[in-house]
N, C-alpha and C positions, 0 to 999 in steps of 0.2 A: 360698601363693596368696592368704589370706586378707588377710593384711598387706599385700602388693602390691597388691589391689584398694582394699584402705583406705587406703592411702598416696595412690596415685592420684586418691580421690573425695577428700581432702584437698586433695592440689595444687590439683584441678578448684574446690572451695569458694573456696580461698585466691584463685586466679586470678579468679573471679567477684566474689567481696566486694570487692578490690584494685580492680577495673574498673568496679564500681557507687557506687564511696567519692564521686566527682563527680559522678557523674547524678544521686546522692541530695540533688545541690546547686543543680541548675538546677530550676527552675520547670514543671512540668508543662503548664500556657499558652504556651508557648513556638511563635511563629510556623514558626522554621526554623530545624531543629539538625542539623550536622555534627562526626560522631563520626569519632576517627583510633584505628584498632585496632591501639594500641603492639605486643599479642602478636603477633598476625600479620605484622604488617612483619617486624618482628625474627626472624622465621621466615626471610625472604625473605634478608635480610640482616644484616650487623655490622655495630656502632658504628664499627668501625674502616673499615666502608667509603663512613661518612657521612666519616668525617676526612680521607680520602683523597681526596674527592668534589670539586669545583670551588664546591660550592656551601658544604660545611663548610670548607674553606679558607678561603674567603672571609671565613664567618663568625665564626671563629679569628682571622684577619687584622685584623677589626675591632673583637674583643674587646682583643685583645694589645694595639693601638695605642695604647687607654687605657692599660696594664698597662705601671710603671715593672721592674719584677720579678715571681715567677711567674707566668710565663708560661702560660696555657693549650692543652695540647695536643691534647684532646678535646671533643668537643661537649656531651659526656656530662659535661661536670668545669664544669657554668657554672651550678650550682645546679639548673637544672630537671630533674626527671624524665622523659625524652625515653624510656623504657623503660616508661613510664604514657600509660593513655589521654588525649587534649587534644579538648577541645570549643572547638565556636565555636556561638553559638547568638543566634537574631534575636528581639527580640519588639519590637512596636510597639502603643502605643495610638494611641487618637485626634490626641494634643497632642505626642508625640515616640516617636522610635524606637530603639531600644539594641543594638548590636551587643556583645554579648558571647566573652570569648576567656577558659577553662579551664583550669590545666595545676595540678601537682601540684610541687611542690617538694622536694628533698631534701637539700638544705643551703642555708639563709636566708640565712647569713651568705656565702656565696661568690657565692649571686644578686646581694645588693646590692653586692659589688664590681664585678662586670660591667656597672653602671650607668653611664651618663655624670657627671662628676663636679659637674656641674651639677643631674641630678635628683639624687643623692646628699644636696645640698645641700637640694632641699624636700622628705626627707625629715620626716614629721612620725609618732612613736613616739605611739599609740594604747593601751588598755590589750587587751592582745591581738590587736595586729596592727600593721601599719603602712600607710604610705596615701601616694601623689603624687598633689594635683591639677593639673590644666592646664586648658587651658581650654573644653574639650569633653567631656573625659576623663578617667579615674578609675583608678590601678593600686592595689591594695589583695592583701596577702600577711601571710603569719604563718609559722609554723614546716613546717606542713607544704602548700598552696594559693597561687598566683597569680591574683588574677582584674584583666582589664582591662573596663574598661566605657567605650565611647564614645557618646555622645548628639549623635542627630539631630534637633531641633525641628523641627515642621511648619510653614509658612507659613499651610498653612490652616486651623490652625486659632487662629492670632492675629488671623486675618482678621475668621475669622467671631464670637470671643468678644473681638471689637476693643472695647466698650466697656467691659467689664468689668476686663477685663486693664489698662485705662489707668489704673486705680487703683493698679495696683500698681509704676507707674514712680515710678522718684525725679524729682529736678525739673532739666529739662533736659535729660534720658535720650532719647539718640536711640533709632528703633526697633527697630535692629541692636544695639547693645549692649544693650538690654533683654532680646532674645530670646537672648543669649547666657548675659545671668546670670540668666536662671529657668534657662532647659536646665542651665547647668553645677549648679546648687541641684536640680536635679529629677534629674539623673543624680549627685548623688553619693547622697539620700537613697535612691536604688534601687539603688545598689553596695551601700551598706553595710547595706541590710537583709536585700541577697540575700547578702552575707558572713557575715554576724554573727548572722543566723537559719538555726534551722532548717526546710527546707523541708516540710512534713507532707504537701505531695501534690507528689512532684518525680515526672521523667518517668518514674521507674523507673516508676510505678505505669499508666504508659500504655501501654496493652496495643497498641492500633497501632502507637507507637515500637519498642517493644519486639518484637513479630512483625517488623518490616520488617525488621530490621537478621538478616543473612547471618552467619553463624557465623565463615564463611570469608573475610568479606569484607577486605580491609583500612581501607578507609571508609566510612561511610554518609552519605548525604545524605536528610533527610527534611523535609517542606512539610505542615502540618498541613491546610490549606486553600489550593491553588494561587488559587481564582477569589476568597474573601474577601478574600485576600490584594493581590491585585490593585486588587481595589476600594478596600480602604484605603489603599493606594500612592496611586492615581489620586486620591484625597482631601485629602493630603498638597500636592497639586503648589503651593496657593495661590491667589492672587486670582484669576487667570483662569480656572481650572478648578473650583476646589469650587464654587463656587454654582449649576452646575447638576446638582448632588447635594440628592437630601433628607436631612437632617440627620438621621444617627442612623440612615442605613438603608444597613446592610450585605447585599448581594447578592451571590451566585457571577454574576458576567457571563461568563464561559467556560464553566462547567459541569462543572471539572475539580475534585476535591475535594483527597484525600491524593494526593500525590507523595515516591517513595520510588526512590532510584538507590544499588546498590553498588557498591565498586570491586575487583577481583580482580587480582592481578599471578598467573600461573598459568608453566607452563614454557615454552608456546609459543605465549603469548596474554594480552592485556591485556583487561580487558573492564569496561562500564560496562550493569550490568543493571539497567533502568527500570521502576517499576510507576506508571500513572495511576490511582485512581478516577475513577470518574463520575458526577457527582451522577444521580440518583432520573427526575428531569422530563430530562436529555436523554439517556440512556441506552438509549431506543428510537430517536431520534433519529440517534445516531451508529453503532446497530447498524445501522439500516437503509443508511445511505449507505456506510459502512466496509464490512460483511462482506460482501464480492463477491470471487471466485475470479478472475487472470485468464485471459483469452483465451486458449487453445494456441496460437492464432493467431501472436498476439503473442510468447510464449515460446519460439515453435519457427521464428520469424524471423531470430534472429542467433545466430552461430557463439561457445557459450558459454565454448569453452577459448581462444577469439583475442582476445576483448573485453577492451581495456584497463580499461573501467567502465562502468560502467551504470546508472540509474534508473530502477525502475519504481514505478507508482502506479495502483492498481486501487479505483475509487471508482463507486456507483451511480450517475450521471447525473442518472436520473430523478428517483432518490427524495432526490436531493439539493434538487434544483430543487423538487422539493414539499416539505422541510423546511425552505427558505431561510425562508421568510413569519417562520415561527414561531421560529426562530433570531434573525431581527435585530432581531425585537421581544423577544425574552431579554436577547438581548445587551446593544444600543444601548439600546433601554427601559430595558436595567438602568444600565446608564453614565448615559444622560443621562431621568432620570423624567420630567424636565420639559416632553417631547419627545414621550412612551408613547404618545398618541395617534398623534403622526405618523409614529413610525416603524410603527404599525399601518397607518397607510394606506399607506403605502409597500409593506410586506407586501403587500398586498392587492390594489393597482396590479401587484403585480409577480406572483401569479398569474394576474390578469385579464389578461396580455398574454403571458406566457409558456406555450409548450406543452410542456409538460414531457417528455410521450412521444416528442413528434419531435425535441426537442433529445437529449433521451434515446437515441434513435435515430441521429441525425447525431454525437453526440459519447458511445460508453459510456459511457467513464471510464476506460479502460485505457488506459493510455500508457506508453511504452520509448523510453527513449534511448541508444544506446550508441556510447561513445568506441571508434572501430575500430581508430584510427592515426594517428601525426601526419606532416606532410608540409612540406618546405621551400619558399616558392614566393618568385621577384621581385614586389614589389607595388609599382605607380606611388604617390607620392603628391604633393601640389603644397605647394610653398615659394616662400620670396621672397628675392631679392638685390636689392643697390643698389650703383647706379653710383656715380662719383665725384661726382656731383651728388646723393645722396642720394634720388635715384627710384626709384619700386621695383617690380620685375618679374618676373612670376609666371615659377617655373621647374619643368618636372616632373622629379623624381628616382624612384629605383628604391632599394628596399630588401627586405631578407631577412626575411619574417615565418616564425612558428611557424604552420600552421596545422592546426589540427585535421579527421581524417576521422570523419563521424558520423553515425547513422540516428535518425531519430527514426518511430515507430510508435504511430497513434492510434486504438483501434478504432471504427470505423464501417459501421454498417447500412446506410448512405443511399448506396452506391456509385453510383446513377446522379444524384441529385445533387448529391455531388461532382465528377461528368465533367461534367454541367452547367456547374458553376462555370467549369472550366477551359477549358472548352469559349469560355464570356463572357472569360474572360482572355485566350486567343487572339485573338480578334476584337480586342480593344481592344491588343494587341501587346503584353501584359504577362508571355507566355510564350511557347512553342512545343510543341507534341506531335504526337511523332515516336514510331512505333511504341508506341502505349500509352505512350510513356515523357513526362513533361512537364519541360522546362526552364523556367526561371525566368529572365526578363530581370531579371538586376543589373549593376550599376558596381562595380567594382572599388574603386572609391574609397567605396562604401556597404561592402558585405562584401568580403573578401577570398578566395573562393570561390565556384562555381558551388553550384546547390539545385535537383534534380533529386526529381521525386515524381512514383509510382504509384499505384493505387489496387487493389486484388487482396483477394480471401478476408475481406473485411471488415474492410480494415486499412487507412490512407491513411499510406503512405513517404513521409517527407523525406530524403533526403538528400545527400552531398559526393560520391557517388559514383556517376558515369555509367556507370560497369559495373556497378554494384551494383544500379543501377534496372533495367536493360536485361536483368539477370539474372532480378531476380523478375519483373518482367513477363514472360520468358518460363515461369517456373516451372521454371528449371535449376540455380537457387542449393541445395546441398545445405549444413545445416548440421551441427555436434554439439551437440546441444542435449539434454543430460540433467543438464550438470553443477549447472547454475543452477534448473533445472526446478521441482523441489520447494521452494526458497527463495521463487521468484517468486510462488510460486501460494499459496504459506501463509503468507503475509503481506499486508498492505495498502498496504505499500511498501518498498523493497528499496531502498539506497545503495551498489553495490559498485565496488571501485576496486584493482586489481593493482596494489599501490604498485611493487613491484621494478620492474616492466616499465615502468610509466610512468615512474621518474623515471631509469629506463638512457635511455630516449629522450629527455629532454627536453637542449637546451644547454646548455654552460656554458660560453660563448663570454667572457657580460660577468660572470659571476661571481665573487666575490671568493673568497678563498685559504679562508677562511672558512668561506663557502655550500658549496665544493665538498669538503670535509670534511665539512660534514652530509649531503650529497647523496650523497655517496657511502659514509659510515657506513649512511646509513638504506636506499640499494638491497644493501647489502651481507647488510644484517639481517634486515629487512623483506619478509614476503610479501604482504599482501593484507589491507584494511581492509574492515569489513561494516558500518552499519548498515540495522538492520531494524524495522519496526512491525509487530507482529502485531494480525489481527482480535481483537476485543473477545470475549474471555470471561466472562461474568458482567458486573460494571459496571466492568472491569477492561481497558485498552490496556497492555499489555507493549510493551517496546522493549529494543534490546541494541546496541551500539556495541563493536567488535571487531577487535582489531589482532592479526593474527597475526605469530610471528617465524620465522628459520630458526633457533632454538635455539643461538644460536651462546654464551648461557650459561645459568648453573644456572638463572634465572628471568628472567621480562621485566621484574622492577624494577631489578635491577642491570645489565640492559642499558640500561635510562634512566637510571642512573647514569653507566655509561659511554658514552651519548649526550651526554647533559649535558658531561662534560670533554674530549668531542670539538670542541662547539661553543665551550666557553671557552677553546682553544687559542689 
C-alpha cells in the first residue's frame, strides 16, 4: 500500500512540475491569460479522435499539401506537444500591446518541417534557439518551447509623445512605416527576453491566478484587472480619444476588478463558471441595486414546464436611481476627467428631478419575459411593380412570417396609475379596454401581431395572447410553477432556453442541406441552455452559462466533436 500511495504522489509531482514548466515562463504582470488543460482534455478524449475530427483532417490536409513524402497521419506527429499544457497570454503597456501564444515542443526537427517552405527559408539559427521575423511578429523555438509573439502599437500614444518620437524617424520615413519598425524592434526585444530569460517572478508565484484556475477545469480564462484594463484599451484608441485622458492616470471605470471563467466538458453538461471581483468604492453600490429577491408574483405567472425561454431580471429600482448620481461621475468622470465636473452636475440635475421612491414604485425592477410558442400567421406587406413603361406601382402582397407567442411581466406598485395611463390611451384611440383587458392599436405593417396588457396583483402583462390576458384578468390562469421557482428567485438574472423544443419548432422551409443537419443534430442532442447571474456575495458576482445534453456520448466534448463533423459534411 505504501508503494502505491508513493508511486501515485509521484505521478501527481510529475504531472504538476510537467504543467508549471510554462507558467514558470510567462511574466507574472500579465494582463490576460488563458490556460488549456492538456490533462484534462485528454481525459475527455484521444488523439485519435482529434485525427478523425473535421477539424484535425483539415489540419493534416494542410500539413501533407506541403509534404512531397512522409506523410503525416496524426496531429500529435507535427512536432508540438498537443498532450502539454498551451497558453495564450495578453500584456499591454502604455506604447504597445503583445499577444502571446505558448506550447511546448517535442521534436524541433519535425516542427520546422511542417513550416511553409517560405518561412523555412527566414529561418535564422541563433545560439540556442532559433527565430522567424515578420513583420509584426516574432516565432522563436529551441529544442524543447515554441513561443509566438505579435505586437500591437498604440496610436495613442505616438500621438501624444509626437515630438519626441520624430527624432527617431529616418529621413523621409512616412508615419506608418515608422510605427511599424519601432513595434516590430520593440516586440522582438520582448520575445527574446521573455525566451531567453529566466523569469524570477512568473505567474506561478501569483496566488490569484493560481486559486482561480479549477482542478477540473479544462480551460481557464483569467483578467487580472477587467476596469484598468479597459481603461488602457480606451487609451490606445488614438488622436481622437486619448486626449481627453489625463496622462498617466489609470482608473477602474467599471468597478470590475479580477475576472476569472472555467471551462468544464462534464457527461451531460458543458459549462462556463464565471467569477467577477468588485472593486472596494462600488461594492456597496452594486449590493444595494443587485441583491433583491424576485416577486412570487412574477415567478408564479407563467407555466414553468410549457415555457419555451425566458428572462428574468430582478433589480432595486429605487436604490438604483439613488446610485446613478454617483455611478456616472465614477464612470464618465473616470473615462473622460476632463469633464469630472460636468458629469457631477449632471449627477446632481438628475437627483434633483428624479423621484426615486415613486419611479421605485411605478417600475420595481423585477421583469419576466417568456417565450410561450410560436405561431404561423399571413402578414400583408407593401411592394412595387412596373409596367412596361417603367412606372411604378405600389402592390400589397401576403407572406408567411414566424411569429413568436410571448408574455412579458413588470412588477408594479402603482396599479392605479397605470389604469390611469390607459385610461388617457383610450381617449386618444390608441387602445381599447374591454373587460380589464387592454388592447393595443397596431398596424400590421408596424408589428406583426396583436399586444394585449393587464394590470393584476402588482404586475403590469404584455402580451401576444388575448386569451392569456382575459385569463389573468379573470384570475382562472392556473400554472406549474415550481420548476424554475428557486433558479429565479436566487439569482439576479436568469437566461433560460429549451433548446430541443425550440428548435423542433422552428422551419426549415429555406434551409439549406447543411443548416438542417445542424438543426437537427443539435434537437436531437440537446436539452436546455441556462445562463444565470447570482446576487453578489462578498465583493464577488458569480455567473455560470450551461448547456445540457441527452447523453447521447461518453462526454459533451466529443459530442462537439461529433457536432463539428456534422456541420462539415
Amino acid at each position: 500500500m505504501k508503494k502505491i500511495i508513493a508511486t501515485l504522489l509521484l505521478l501527481n509531482i510529475v504531472t504538476v512540475v510537467k504543467a508549471q514548466r510554462l507558467e514558470s515562463k510567462i511574466p507574472n504582470n500579465v494582463d490576460v491569460l488563458i490556460s488549456a488543460n492538456a490533462e484534462n482534455l485528454f481525459k475527455l478524449i484521444k488523439v485519435s479522435d482529434l485525427d478523425e475530427n473535421a477539424i484535425g483532417k483539415e489540419i493534416l490536409k494542410n500539413i501533407n499539401r506541403r509534404r512531397e513524402e512522409n506523410k503525416v497521419s496524426s496531429v500529435a506527429n507535427v512536432g508540438i506537444d498537443i498532450t502539454s499544457n498551451a497558453y495564450y497570454f495578453f500584456s499591454k503597456t502604455d506604447s504597445i500591446s503583445y499577444h502571446n501564444f505558448y506550447v511546448e515542443l517535442n521534436n524541433k526537427e519535425l516542427f520546422e518541417s511542417m513550416l511553409k517552405k517560405r518561412d523555412q527559408k527566414k529561418i535564422r539559427r541563433m545560439e540556442g534557439y532559433s527565430i522567424i521575423e515578420e513583420r509584426n511578429a516574432i516565432r522563436i523555438w529551441n529544442d524543447n518551447f515554441l513561443l509566438f509573439v505579435n505586437g500591437d502599437v498604440s496610436r495613442g500614444y505616438f500621438s501624444i509623445h509626437k515630438e519626441r518620437l520624430e527624432k527617431l524617424k529616418e529621413e523621409k520615413e512616412y508615419d506608418y512605416s515608422f510605427r511599424k519598425r519601432i513595434g516590430k524592434s520593440w516586440t522582438k526585444k520582448y520575445a527574446l527576453h521573455l525566451f531567453n530569460n529566466s523569469v524570477s517572478n512568473s505567474i506561478i508565484s501569483n496566488k490569484k491566478f493560481q486559486k482561480s484556475k479549477n482542478k477540473n477545469a479544462s480551460a481557464t480564462f483569467w483578467v487580472r484587472n477587467y476596469g484598468m484594463l479597459m481603461t488602457s484599451l480606451f487609451k490606445s484608441f488614438g488622436d481622437s480619444f486619448y486626449p481627453l485622458y489625463m496622462e498617466g492616470d489609470n482608473q477602474n471605470i467599471y468597478g470590475i476588478e479580477e475576472v476569472t471563467a472555467n471551462l468544464f466538458f462534464d457527461k451531460n453538461e458543458a459549462r462556463v463558471l464565471l467569477d467577477m471581483s468588485v472593486s472596494s468604492d462600488m461594492k456597496n453600490t452594486f449590493k444595494k441595486i443587485y441583491n433583491k429577491r424576485m416577486s412570487r408574483n412574477l415567478v408564479n405567472s407563467f407555466d414553468h414546464d410549457k415555457a419555451l425561454a425566458f428572462w428574468s431580471i430582478s433589480l432595486d429600482t429605487e436604490e438604483m436611481l439613488k446610485q446613478y448620481p454617483e455611478m456616472i461621475q465614477k464612470m464618465y468622470g473616470g473615462i473622460l476627467p476632463k469633464y469630472e465636473e460636468e458629469m457631477e452636475i449632471v449627477g446632481d440635475l438628475f437627483s434633483l428631478v428624479i423621484d426615486e421612491k415613486a419611479l421605485g414604485e411605478l417600475v420595481t425592477g423585477d421583469a419576466l419575459l417568456v417565450l410561450n410558442d410560436f405561431s404561423k400567421e399571413e402578414v400583408e406587406y407593401t411592394t412595387y411593380k412596373y409596367d412596361k413603361d417603367y412606372k411604378r406601382k405600389e402592390v400589397t402582397k401576403t407572406k408567411e412570417e414566424f411569429i413568436p407567442d410571448f408574455t412579458l411581466m413588470i412588477g408594479s406598485e402603482k396599479e392605479d396609475l397605470l389604469k390611469k395611463f390607459f385610461r388617457l390611451g383610450e381617449k386618444h384611440q390608441a387602445l381599447k379596454i374591454e373587460n380589464n383587458v387592454v388592447k393595443f392599436t397596431t398596424k400590421k405593417s408596424d408589428i406583426p401581431f396583436n399586444l394585449y396588457s393587464v394590470v393584476k396583483n402588482d404586475v403590469l402583462y404584455v402580451t401576444t395572447s388575448q386569451k392569456g390576458a382575459i385569463n389573468i384578468a379573470r384570475g382562472t390562469e392556473k400554472f406549474n410553477n415550481k420548476k424554475h421557482s428557486k433558479m429565479v428567485r436566487n439569482n439576479a438574472m436568469v437566461l433560460f432556453a429549451d433548446v430541443n423544443a425550440i428548435l423542433n419548432k422552428i422551419p426549415n422551409k429555406w434551409m439549406s442541406n447543411s443548416e438542417k443537419e445542424a438543426i437537427h443534430f443539435s434537437a436531437k442532442h440537446l436539452n436546455d441552455a441556462v445562463f444565470r447571474v447570482s446576487r453578489m456575495k462578498g465583493n464577488t458576482i458569480s455567473s455560470e452559462l450551461k448547456l445540457s445534453t441527452q447523453r447521447a456520448e461518453e462526454n459533451t466534448l466529443k459530442l462537439l466533436l461529433e457536432f463539428i463533423n456534422t456541420v462539415a459534411k
